[in-house]
C-alpha positions in Angstrom: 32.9 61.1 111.7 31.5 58.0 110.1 28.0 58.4 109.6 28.5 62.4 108.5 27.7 63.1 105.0 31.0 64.2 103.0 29.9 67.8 103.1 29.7 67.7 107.0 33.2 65.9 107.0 34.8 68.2 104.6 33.2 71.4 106.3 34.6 69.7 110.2 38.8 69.1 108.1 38.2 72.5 106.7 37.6 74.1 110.1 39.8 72.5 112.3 42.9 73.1 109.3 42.2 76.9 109.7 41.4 76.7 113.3 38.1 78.4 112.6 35.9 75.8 114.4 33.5 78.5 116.2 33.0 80.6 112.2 30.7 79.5 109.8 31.6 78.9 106.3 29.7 79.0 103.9 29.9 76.0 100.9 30.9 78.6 98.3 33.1 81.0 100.1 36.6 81.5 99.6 38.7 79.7 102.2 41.8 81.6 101.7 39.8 84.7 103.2 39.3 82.1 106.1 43.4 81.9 106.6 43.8 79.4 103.8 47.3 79.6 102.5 50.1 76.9 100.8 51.1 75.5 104.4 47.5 74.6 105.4 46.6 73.4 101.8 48.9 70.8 102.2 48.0 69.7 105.6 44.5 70.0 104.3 44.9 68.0 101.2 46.6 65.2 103.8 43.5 65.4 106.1 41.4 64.5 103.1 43.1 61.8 101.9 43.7 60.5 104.9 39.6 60.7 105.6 38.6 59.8 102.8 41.1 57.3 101.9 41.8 59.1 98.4 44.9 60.0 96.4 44.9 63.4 94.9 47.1 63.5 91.3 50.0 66.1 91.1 47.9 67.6 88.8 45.0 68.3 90.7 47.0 70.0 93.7 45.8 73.4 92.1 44.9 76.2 94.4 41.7 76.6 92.5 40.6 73.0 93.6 40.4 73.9 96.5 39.4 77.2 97.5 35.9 76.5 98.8 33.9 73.7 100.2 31.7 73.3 97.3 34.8 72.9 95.0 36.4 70.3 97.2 33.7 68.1 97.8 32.8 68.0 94.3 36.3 66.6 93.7 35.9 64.0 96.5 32.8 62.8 94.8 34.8 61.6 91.7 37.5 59.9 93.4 34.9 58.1 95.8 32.5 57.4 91.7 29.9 59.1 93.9 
């Protein structure tokens, strides 16, 4: 996944996570219509920050941070001062 821009690499963790590899998602769709729930969010979150070799604050482990693409790329973006 190196040379993938951090939308393509968010969009491949978010579809393997919910084991939705053959659906298309769109950037702004909710992912917890996709199967997202509290157990995947975690190994989602770990994915991430294993990728992307980030550390997510307790405070930012909101639900709301991470319900769609869009929304969690953004908030890759900041930890990586892109």
């Amino acid at each position: 996944m190196e040379n993938l821009s951090i939308e393509a690499k968010v969009l491949i963790l978010v579809k393997e996570t919910l084991e939705k590899e053959d659906c298309d998602i769109g950037w702004s769709e909710n992912l917890f219509d996709y199967g997202l729930n509290s157990m995947k969010s975690i190994a989602l979150i770990v994915k991430l920050e294993e990728e992307f070799d980030v550390v997510f604050e307790d405070e930012e482990l909101l639900f709301e941070n991470f319900t769609n693409i869009h929304l969690i790329t953004d908030r890759l973006k900041e930890h990586l001062n892109l």
